[in-house]
Structures are given as structure tokens and as C-alpha cells.
N, C-alpha and C positions, 0 to 999 in steps of 0.2 A: 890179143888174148882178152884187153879188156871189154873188147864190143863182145865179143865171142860170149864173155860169162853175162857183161849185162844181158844179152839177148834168151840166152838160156834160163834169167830168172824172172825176165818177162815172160815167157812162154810158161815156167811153172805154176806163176803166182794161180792161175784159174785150179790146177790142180789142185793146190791147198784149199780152194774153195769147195770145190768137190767132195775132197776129203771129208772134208767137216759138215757139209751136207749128208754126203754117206752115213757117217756117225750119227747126226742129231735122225734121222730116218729108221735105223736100224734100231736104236732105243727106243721111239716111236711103238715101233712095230712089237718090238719085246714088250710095251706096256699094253698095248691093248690086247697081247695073245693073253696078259696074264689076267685082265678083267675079263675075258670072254670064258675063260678058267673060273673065276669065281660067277659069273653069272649064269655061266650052267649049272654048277653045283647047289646054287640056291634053286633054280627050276626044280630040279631031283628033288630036295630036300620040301619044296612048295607042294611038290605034286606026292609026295609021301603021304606028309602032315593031312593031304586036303582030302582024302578019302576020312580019315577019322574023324576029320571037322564036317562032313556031311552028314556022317552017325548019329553026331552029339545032336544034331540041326534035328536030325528026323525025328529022335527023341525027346526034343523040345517041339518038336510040332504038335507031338501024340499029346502032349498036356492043353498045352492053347488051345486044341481044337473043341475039347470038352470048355474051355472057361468061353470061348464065340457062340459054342452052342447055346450056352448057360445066357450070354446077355443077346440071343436071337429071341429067345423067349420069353426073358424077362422083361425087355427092354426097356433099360436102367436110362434114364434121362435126369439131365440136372434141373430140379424144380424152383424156380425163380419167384421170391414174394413179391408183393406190388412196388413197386422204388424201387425195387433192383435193377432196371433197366440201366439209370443211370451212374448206377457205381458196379458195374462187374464186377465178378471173381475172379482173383488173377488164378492166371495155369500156372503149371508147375510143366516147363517142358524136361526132359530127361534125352539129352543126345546122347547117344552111343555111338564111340570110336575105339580106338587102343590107343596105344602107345609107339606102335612102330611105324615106318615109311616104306620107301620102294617096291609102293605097292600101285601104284598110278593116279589116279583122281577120287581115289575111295573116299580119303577124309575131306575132301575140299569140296565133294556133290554132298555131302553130310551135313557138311558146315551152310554153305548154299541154303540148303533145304532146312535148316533152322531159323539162320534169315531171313527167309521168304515167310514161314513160319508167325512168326516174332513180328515180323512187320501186319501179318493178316488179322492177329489180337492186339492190335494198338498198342501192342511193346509192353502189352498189360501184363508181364510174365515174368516169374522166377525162371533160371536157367541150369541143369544141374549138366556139368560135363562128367561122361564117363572116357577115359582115353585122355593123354598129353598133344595127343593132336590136334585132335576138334577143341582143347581149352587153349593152344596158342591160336588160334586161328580166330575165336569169338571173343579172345580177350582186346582185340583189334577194334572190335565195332560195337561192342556188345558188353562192356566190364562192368556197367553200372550193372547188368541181370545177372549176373556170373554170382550164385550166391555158396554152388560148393563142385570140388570136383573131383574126383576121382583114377588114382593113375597104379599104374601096374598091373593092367590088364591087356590081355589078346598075347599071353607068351603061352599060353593053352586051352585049351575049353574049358567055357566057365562050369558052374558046379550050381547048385542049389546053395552048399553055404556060402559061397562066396556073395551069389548074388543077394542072400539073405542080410550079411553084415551090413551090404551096399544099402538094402531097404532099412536099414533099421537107423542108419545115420540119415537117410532122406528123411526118415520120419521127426526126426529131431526139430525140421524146417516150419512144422505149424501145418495145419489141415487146409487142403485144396480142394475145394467141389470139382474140380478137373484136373488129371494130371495125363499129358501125354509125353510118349515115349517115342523119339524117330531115332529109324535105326537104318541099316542098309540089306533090305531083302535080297536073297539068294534068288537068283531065277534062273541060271544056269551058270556051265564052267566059262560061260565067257561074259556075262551082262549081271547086273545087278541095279537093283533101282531107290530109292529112300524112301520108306514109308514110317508108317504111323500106330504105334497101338493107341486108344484111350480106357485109362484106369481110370473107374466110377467111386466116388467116396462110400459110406456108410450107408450115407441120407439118401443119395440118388436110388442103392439099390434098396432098402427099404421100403423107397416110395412106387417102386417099378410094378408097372399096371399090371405083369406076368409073375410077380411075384407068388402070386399066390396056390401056384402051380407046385411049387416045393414045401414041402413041410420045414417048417424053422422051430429046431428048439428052444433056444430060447435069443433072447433082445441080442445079444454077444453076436449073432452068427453074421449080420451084415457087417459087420466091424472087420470079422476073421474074413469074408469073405473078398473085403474090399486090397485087405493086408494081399491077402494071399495070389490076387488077381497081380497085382502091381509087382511081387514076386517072380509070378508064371509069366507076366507078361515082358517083364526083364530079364528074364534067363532064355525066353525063345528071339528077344532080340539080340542077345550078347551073340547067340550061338547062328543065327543069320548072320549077325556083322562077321563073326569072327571063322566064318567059311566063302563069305563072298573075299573078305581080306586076305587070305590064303589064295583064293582063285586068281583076284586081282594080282598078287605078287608074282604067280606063277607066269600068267599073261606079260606081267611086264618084265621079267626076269630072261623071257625067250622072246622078246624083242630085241630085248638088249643086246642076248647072244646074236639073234641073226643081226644088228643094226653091227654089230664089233666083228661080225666075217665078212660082212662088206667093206669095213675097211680095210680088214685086214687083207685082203683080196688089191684092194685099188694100193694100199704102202706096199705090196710086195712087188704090185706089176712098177710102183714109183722106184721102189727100193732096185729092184734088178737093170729099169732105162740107168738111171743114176751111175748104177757099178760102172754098167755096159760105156757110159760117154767116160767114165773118169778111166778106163781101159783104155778107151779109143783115143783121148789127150796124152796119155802116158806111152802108147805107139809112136802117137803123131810127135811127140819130144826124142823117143828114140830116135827115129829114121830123121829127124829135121838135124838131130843134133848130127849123128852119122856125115848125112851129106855134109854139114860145115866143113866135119873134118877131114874131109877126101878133097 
């Protein structure tokens, strides 16, 4: 009797192994069916939002396109006196991000492309972040030009006031004979690429060879003009970034789902071999145990 039980609890011991495989597989499986559950739901909720966010886009285009026309004519250039070769004017670059994630490589081709940026004018630059994304990421390489930045944005499309406050604390920084803005252009619901506006001072357009093509009331108007430019040209970048960022979430939101039905597909075929042998051990103990006892 006593070989009889020892041999029976050698023959079980793989079964407990089983067992506990089964279990820790079937949890498995229950966690990823419930992540493939939220990462549709964000799809739905991505691909909702991203019709609206293309509205706000097109509507910030209808402005910009009159202020490209305005400096195709004009053609605002920054006028340099004799000595200035040697001590440029620093830029003012202005990145545009947000503040959310799980969206794919949006914020980090942004960040990239200020770097690259930043390295092309000899580092000779103020750095203004918009978004807590693109500010952890330049705070890395970049903190001595980090001079202000701004967060709580991209949880909806931006607005003229909103971007007006933003201008009116940049203005705080001291006058730049150049200020550019990169942001992330929309170019369809699957691509997006990082470009550039550049905002002309007071003095550039003043001094612009096509100026004279427009009637100016009085001295004030290149001033309102240059204000107003840096405005127009940060609300049609906010409103770019913040539908390519909708797009991008969307994209990566339905990878996610398909990349979690593929697993979900390989733990079920693991999950069902698994039952199937801890069945077939559990027979093969029956019948072995049977024959001893005959």
C-alpha cells in the first residue's frame, strides 16, 4: 500500500503543474481580452473626436492662408546692420505638443525636429514648450534654452483665446527679430510630418520691399500685425498638431487592438493544448491507477 500511494503521488505531482499553468494562462488571457476592450473603445472615441479636430484644422487654415498670402507679397525679411554678422539674433523657437500619450511617435518626431532645429542656429535660441510632453523630453538635452512652457493643452481644440493668453505671456520674454513655431502638419489620417511657421517682428515687416502695396494707417499697424501673425500662426499650428494627434492615437489605438487578438488567438490555442494534456494526465492516472488495483 505504501509503494502503491508513493507511486500515485509521483504520477500526480506534473498534474499540480498543470494545474497551475492552466490558472496562471487563463488570467493571462482574461487580461488581455480586457485591454483589447479598452483599446477599442479609445479607437471609437479617437475616430469620433478626429472628424471635429479636422473642422477646427480647416478653419485655422482659412486664416493662415490670407497671413502666407500677406508675407508672399510683402516679403518680410529680417534686416541685419553692418556688425551683426557676428553676434546674431537669437530665435525664439515655439514647440508644439500636448500633454497626452498613446498616441505613437508624435511627440518624440517633434522633439527630434527641435533638436535638429536648435543644433542648425548654433543653440543660439530661446525654447518655448507648448504641451508636458515635448517639455519632459527637451528638458533632457535642452534645459539651459527651456525659458517657459506651457501645459494643459490638446484635451480639445484650441480657440483664439486660449492661444491669445499663450501669446501674450510669450510676449513677456523680450522682442525677437525671429520667432519660429514647429509643430506637427496634418497630411492625412495616417502620416503627419513636423514643420515650421516663421513669425516676422515689427521691424522686418516695416521694412518689407512689398510693403508698400498696402495702405498702413498709421506707425502701430506693423506692431498689430506682427502680434497678430504669431497668434494666427499658433492657432493653425495647435489645431494641425492637435488632429494629427487624434489621428495618431487612433492609428495606434487599432494596432493595439489587432496586436491583443493575436494574442489573444495564440493563449487560446495555448490555453485549450494545456486543458487538453492536463485531461489526458488525469485519464492516464485513472486507468494506471485502475490496473494496480486489479
Amino acid at each position: 500500500m505504501f509503494r502503491l500511494a508513493a507511486a500515485q503521488a509521483v504520477r500526480s505531482a506534473p498534474s499540480v503543474r498543470n494545474y497551475a499553468t492552466l490558472r496562471e494562462i487563463e488570467n493571462r488571457l482574461k487580461s488581455i481580452k480586457n485591454i483589447e476592450k479598452i483599446t477599442k473603445t479609445m479607437k471609437i472615441v479617437a475616430s469620433t473626436r478626429l472628424n471635429k479636430a479636422q473642422r477646427a484644422m480647416q478653419s485655422a487654415r482659412v486664416f493662415n492662408k490670407s497671413e502666407t498670402e500677406f508675407n508672399e507679397n510683402a516679403e518680410p525679411k529680417i534686416v541685419k546692420e553692418e556688425g551683426e554678422e557676428a553676434k546674431p539674433e537669437k530665435t525664439l523657437l515655439i514647440v508644439v505638443s500636448s500633454d497626452k500619450g498613446l498616441c505613437g511617435s508624435i511627440h518624440s518626431q517633434i522633439s527630434k525636429s527641435a533638436r535638429k532645429r536648435t543644433a542648425e542656429l548654433d543653440n543660439n535660441v530661446d525654447i518655448v514648450t507648448i504641451g508636458d510632453k515635448v517639455k519632459a523630453q527637451l528638458l533632457r538635452t535642452h534645459n539651459e534654452h527651456l525659458k517657459l512652457s506651457f501645459s494643459g493643452v490638446g484635451k480639445g481644440e484650441p480657440t483664439f483665446d486660449e492661444v491669445a493668453l499663450i501669446c501674450d505671456e510669450i510676449s513677456k520674454l523680450g522682442h525677437f527679430e525671429n520667432v519660429e513655431i514647429l509643430y506637427n502638419k496634418f497630411v492625412s489620417g495616417v502620416s503627419f510630418e513636423p514643420s515650421k511657421f516663421s513669425v516676422f517682428a515689427a521691424d522686418a515687416i516695416e521694412n518689407a520691399p512689398g510693403i508698400n502695396k498696402y495702405e498702413l494707417e498709421n506707425e502701430e499697424v506693423p506692431q498689430t500685425l506682427s502680434e497678430f501673425s504669431l497668434a494666427n500662426s499658433l492657432l493653425t499650428a495647435m489645431a494641425e498638431g492637435y488632429a494629427s494627434e487624434i489621428s495618431a492615437r487612433r492609428n495606434a489605438m487599432d494596432n493595439a487592438s489587432k496586436n491583443a487578438g493575436d494574442m489573444i488567438n495564440n493563449y487560446s490555442i495555448l490555453y485549450n493544448r494545456t486543458r487538453q494534456a492536463v485531461i489526458t494526465n488525469e485519464l492516464v492516472d485513472i486507468i494506471t491507477g485502475a490496473s494496480s488495483l486489479e
